[in-house]
Backbone as XML, in Angstrom:
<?xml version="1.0"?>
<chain id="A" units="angstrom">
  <residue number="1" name="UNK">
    <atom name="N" x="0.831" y="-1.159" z="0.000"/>
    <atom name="CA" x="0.000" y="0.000" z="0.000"/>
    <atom name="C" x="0.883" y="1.233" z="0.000"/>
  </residue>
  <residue number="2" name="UNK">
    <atom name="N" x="0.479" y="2.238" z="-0.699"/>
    <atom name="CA" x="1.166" y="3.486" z="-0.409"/>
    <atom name="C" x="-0.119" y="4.615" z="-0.329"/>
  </residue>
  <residue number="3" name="UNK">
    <atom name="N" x="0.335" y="5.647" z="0.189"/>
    <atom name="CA" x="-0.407" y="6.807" z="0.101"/>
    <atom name="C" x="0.239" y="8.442" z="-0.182"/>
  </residue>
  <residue number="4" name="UNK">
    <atom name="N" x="0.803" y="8.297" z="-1.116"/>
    <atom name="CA" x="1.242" y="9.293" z="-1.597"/>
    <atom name="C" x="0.069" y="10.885" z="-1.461"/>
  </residue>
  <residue number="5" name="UNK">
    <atom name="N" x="1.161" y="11.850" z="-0.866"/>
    <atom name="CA" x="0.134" y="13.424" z="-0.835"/>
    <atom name="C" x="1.505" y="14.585" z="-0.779"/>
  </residue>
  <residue number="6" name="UNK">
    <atom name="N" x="0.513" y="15.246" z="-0.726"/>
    <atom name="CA" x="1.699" y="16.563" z="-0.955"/>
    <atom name="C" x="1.481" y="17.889" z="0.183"/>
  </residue>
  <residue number="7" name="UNK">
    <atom name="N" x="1.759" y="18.738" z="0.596"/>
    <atom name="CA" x="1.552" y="19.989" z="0.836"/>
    <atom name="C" x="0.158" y="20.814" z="0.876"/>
  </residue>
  <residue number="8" name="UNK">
    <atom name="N" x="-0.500" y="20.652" z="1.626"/>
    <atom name="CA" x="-2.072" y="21.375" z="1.723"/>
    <atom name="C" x="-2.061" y="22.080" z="0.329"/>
  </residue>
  <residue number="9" name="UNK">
    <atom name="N" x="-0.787" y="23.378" z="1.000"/>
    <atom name="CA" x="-1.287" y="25.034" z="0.422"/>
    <atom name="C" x="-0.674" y="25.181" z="-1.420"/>
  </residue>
  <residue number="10" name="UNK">
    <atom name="N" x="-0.266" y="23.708" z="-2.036"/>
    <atom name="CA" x="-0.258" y="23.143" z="-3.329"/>
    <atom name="C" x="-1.007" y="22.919" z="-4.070"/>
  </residue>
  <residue number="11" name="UNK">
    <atom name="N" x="-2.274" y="22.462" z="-3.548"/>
    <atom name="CA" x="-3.571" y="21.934" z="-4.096"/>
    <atom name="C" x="-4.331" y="23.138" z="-4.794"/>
  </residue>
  <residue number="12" name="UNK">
    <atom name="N" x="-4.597" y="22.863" z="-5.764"/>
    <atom name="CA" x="-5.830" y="23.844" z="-6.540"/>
    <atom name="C" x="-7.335" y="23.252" z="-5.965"/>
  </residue>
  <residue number="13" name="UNK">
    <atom name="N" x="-7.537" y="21.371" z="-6.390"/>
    <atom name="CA" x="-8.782" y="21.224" z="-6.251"/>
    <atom name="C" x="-8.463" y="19.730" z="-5.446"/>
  </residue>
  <residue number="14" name="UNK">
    <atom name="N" x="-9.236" y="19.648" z="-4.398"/>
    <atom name="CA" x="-9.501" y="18.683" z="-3.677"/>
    <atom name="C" x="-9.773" y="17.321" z="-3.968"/>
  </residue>
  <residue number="15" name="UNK">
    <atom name="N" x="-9.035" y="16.278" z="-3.945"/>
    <atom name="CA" x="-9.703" y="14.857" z="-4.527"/>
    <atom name="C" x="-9.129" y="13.678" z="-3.437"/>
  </residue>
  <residue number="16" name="UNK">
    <atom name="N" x="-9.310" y="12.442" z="-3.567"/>
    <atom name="CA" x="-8.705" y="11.439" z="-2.940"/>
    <atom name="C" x="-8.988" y="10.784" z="-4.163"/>
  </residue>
  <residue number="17" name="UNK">
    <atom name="N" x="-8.352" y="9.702" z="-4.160"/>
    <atom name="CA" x="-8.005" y="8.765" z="-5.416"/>
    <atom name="C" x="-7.293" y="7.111" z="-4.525"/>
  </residue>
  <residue number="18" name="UNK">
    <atom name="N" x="-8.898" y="5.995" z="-5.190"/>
    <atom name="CA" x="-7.901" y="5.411" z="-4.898"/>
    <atom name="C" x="-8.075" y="4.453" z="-5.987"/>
  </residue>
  <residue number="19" name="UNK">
    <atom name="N" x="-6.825" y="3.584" z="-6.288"/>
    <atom name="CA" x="-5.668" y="3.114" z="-7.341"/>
    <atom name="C" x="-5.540" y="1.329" z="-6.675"/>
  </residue>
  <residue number="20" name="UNK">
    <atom name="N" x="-6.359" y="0.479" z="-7.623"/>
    <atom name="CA" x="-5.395" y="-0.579" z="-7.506"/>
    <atom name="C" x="-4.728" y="-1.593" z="-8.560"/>
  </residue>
  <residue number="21" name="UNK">
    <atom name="N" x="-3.817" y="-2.246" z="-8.555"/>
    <atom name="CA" x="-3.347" y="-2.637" z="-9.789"/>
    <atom name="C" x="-2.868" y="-4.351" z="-8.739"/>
  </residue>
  <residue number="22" name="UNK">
    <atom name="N" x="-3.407" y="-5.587" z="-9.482"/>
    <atom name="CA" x="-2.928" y="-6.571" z="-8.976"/>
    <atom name="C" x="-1.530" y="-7.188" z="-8.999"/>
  </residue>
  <residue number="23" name="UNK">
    <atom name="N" x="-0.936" y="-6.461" z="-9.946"/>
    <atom name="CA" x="0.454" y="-6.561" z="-10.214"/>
    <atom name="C" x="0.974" y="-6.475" z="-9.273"/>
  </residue>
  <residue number="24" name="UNK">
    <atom name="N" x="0.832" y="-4.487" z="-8.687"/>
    <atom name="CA" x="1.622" y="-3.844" z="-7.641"/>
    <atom name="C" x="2.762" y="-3.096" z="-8.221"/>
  </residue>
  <residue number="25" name="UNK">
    <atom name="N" x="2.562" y="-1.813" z="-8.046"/>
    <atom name="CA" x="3.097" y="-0.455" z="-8.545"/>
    <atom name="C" x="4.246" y="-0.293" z="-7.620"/>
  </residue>
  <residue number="26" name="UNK">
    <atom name="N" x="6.052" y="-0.237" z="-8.008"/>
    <atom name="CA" x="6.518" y="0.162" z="-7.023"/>
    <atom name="C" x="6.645" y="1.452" z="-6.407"/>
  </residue>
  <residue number="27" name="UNK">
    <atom name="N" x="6.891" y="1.251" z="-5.578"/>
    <atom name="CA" x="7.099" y="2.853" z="-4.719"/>
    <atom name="C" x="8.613" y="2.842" z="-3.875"/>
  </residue>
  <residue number="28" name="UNK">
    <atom name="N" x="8.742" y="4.281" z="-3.735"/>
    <atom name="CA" x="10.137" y="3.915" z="-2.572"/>
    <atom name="C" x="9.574" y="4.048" z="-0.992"/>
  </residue>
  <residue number="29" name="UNK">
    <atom name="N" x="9.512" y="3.562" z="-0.237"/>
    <atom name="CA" x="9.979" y="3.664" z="1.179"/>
    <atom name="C" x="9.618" y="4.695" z="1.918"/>
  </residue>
  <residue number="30" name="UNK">
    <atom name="N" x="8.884" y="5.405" z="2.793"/>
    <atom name="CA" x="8.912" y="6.425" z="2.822"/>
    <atom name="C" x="10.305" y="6.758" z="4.290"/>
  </residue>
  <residue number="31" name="UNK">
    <atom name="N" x="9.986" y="5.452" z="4.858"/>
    <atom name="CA" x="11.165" y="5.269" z="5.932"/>
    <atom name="C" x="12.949" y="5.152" z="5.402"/>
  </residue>
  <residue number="32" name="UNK">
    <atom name="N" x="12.942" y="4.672" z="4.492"/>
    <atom name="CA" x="14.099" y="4.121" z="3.586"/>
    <atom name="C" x="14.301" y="4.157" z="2.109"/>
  </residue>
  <residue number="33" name="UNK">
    <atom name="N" x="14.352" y="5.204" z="1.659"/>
    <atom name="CA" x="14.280" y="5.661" z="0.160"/>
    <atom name="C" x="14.814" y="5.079" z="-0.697"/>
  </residue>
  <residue number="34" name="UNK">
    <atom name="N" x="15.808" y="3.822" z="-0.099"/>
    <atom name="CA" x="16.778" y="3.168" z="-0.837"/>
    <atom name="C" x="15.813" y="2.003" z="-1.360"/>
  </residue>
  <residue number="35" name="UNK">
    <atom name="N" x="14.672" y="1.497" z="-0.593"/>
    <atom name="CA" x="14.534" y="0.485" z="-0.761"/>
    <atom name="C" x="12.777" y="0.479" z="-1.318"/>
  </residue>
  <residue number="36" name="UNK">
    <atom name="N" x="12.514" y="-0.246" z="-2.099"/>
    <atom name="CA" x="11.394" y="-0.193" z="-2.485"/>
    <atom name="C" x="10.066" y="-1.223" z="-2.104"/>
  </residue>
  <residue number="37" name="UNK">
    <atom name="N" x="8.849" y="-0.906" z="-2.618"/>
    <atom name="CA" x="7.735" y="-1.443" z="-1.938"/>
    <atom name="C" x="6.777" y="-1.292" z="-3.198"/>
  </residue>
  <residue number="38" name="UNK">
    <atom name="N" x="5.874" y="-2.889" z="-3.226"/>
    <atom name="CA" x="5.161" y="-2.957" z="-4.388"/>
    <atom name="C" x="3.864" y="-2.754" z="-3.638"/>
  </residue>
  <residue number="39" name="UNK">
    <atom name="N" x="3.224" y="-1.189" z="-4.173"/>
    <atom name="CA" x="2.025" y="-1.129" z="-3.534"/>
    <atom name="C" x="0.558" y="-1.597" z="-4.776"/>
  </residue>
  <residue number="40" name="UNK">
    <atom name="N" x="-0.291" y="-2.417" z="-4.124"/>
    <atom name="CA" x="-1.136" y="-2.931" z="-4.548"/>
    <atom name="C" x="-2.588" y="-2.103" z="-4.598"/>
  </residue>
  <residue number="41" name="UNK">
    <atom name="N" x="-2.462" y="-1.355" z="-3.304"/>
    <atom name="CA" x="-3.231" y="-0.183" z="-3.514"/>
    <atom name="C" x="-2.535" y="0.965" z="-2.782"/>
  </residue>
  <residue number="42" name="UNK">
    <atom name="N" x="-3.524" y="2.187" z="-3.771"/>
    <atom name="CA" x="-2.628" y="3.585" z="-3.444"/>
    <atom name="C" x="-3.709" y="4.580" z="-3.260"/>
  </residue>
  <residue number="43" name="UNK">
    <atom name="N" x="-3.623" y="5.005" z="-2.345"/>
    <atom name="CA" x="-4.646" y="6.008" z="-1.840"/>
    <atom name="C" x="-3.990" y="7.108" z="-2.149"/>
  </residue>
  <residue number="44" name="UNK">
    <atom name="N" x="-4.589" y="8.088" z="-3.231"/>
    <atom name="CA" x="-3.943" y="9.379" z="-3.162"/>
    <atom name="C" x="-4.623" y="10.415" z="-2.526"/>
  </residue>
  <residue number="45" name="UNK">
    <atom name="N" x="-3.505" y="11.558" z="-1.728"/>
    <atom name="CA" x="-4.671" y="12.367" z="-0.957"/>
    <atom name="C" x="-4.550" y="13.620" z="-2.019"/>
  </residue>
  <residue number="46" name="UNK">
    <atom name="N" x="-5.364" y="14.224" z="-1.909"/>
    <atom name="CA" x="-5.207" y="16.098" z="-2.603"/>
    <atom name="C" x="-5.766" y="17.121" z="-1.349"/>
  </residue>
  <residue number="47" name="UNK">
    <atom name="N" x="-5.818" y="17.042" z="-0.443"/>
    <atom name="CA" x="-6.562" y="18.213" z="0.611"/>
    <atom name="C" x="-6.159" y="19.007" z="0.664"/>
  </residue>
  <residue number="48" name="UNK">
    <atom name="N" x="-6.946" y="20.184" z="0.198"/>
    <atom name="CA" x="-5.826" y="21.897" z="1.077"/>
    <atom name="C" x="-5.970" y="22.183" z="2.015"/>
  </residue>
  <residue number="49" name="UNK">
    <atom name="N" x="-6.746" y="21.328" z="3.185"/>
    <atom name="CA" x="-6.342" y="21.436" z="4.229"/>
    <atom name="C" x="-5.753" y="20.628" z="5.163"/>
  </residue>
  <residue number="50" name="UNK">
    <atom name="N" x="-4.558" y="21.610" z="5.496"/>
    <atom name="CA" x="-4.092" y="20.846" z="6.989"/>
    <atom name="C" x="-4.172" y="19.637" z="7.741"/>
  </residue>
  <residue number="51" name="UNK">
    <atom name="N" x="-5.638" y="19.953" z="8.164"/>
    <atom name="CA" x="-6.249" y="19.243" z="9.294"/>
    <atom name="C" x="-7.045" y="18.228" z="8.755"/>
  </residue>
  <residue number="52" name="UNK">
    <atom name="N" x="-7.445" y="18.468" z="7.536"/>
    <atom name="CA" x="-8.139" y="17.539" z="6.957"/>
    <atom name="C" x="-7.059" y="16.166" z="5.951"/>
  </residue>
  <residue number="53" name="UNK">
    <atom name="N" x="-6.020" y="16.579" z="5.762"/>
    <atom name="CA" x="-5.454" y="15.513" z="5.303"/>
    <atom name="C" x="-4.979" y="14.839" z="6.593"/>
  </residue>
  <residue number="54" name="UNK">
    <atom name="N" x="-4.725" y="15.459" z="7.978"/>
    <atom name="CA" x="-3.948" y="14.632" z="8.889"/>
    <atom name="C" x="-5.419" y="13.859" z="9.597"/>
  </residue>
  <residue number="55" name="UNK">
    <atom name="N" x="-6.479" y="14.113" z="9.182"/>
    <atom name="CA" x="-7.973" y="13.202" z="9.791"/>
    <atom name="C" x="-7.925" y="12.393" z="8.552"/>
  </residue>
  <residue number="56" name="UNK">
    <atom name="N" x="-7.592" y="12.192" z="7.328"/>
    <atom name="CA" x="-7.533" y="11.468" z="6.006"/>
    <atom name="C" x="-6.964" y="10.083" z="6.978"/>
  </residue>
  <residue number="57" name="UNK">
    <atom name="N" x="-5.591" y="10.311" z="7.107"/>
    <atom name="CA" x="-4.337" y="10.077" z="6.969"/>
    <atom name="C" x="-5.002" y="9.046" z="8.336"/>
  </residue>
  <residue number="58" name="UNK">
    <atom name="N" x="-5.439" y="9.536" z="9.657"/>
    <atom name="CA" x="-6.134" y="8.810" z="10.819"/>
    <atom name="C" x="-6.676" y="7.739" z="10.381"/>
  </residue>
  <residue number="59" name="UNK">
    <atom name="N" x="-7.837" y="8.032" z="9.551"/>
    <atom name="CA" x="-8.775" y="7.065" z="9.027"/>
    <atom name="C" x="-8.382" y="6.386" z="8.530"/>
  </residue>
  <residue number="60" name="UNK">
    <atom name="N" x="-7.439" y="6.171" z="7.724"/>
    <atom name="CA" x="-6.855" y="5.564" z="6.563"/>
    <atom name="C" x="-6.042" y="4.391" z="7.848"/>
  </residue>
  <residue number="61" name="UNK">
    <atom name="N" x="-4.955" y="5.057" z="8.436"/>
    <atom name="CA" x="-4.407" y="3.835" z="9.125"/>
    <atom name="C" x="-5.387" y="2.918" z="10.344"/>
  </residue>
  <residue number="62" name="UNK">
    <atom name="N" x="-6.500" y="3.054" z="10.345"/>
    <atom name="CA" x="-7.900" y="2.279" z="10.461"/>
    <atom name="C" x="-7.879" y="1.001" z="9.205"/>
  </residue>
  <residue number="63" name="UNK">
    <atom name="N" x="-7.961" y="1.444" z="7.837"/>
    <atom name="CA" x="-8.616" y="0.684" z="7.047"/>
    <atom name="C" x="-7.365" y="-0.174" z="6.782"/>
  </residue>
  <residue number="64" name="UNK">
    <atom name="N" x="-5.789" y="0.699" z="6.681"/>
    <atom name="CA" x="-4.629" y="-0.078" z="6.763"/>
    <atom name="C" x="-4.240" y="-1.511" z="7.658"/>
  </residue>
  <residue number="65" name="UNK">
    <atom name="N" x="-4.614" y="-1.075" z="8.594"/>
    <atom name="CA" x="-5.047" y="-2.541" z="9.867"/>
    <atom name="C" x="-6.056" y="-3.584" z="9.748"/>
  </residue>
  <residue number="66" name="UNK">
    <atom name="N" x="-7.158" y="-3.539" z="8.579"/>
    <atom name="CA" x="-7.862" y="-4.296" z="8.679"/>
    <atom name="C" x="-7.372" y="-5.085" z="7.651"/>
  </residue>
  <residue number="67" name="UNK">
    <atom name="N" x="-6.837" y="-6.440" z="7.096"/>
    <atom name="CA" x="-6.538" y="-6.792" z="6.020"/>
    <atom name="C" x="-8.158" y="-7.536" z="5.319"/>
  </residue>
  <residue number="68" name="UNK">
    <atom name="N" x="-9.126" y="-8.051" z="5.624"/>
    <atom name="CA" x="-10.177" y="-8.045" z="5.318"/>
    <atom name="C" x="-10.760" y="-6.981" z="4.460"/>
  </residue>
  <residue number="69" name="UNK">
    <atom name="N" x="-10.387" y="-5.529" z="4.840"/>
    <atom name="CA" x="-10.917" y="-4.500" z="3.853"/>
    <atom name="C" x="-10.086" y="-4.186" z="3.209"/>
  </residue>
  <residue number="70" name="UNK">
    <atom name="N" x="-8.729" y="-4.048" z="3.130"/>
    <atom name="CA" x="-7.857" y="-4.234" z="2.230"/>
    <atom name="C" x="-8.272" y="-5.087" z="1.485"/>
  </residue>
  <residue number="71" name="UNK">
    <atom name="N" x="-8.436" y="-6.508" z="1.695"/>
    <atom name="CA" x="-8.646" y="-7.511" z="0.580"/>
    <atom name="C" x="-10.031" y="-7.325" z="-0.479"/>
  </residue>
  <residue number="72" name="UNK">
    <atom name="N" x="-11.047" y="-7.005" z="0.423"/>
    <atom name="CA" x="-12.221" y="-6.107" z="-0.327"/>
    <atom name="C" x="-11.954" y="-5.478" z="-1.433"/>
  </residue>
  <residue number="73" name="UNK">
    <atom name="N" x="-10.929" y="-4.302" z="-0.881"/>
    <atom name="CA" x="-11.274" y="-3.205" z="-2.201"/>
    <atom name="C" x="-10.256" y="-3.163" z="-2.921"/>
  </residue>
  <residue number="74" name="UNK">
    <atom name="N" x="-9.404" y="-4.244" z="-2.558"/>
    <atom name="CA" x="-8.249" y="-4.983" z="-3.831"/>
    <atom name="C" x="-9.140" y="-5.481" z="-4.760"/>
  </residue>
  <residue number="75" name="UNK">
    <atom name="N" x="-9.975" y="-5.815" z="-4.807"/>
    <atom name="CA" x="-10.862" y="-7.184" z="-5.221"/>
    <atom name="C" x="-12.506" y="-6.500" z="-5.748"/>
  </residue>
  <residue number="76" name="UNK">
    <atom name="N" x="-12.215" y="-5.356" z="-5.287"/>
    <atom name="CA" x="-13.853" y="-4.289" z="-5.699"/>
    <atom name="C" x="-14.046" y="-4.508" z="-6.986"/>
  </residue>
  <residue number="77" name="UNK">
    <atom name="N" x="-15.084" y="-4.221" z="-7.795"/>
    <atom name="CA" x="-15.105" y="-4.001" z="-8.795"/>
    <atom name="C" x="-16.342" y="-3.074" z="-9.475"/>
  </residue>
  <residue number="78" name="UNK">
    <atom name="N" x="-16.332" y="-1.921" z="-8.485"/>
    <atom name="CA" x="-16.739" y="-0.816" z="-8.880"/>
    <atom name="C" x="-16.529" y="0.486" z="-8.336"/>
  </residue>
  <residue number="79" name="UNK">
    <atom name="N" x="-15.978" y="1.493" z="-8.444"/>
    <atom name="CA" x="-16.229" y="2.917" z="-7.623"/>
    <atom name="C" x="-17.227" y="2.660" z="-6.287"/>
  </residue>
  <residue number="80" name="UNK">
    <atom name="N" x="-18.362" y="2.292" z="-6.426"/>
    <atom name="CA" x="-19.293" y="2.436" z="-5.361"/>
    <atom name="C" x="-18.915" y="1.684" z="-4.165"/>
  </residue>
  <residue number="81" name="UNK">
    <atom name="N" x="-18.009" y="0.518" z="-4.912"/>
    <atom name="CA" x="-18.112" y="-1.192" z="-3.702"/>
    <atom name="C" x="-16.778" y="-0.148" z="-2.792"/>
  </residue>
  <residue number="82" name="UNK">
    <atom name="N" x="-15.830" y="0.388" z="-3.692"/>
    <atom name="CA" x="-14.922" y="0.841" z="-2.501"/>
    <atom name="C" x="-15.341" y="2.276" z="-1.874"/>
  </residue>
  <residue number="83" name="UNK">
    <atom name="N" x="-16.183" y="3.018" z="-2.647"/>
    <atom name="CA" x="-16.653" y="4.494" z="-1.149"/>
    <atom name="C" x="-17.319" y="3.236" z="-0.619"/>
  </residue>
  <residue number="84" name="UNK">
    <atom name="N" x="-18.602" y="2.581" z="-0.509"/>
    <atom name="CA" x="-18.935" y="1.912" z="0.848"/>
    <atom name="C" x="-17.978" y="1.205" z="2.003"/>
  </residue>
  <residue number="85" name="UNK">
    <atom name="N" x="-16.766" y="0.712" z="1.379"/>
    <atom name="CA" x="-16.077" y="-0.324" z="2.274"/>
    <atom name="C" x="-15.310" y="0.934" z="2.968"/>
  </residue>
  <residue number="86" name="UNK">
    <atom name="N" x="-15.035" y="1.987" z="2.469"/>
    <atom name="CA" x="-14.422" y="3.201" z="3.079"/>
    <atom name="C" x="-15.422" y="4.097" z="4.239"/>
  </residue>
  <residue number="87" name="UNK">
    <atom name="N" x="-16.328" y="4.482" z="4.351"/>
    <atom name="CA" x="-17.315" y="4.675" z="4.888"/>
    <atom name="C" x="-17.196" y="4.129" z="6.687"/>
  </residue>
</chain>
């Protein structure tokens, strides 16, 4: 999994995005830049705010802990099936 975001006061327009590919997209590390990680899903954030990407970011390591809903919305197969399992 990764969750790539950027800088609130960067954002023009607000989105979350999420991305899965069964392959698995690499990414680097965010702990260890040297070393890489095949994320299977990728939550992207866009918030211009603050406070609202670090309540994103809360929630998210909620759904990160459950591997049951991970496996869900690896496995979704529509927009709708993953906003409900997010919810």
């Amino acid at each position: 999994m990764a969750i790539p975001h950027t800088d609130a006061d960067t954002i023009k327009s607000e989105f979350v995005a999420v991305i899965t590919n069964q392959e698995g997209i690499p990414f680097k590390r965010m702990d260890d830049p040297n070393q890489d990680v095949s994320a299977k899903i990728i939550f992207v954030l866009a918030l211009n705010q603050p406070h609202a990407q670090l309540e994103m970011l809360q929630a998210l390591m909620g759904v990160i802990q459950d591997t049951s809903v991970l496996n869900q919305i690896q496995n979704a197969t529509s927009v709708d099936e993953i906003k409900e399992l997010l919810k």
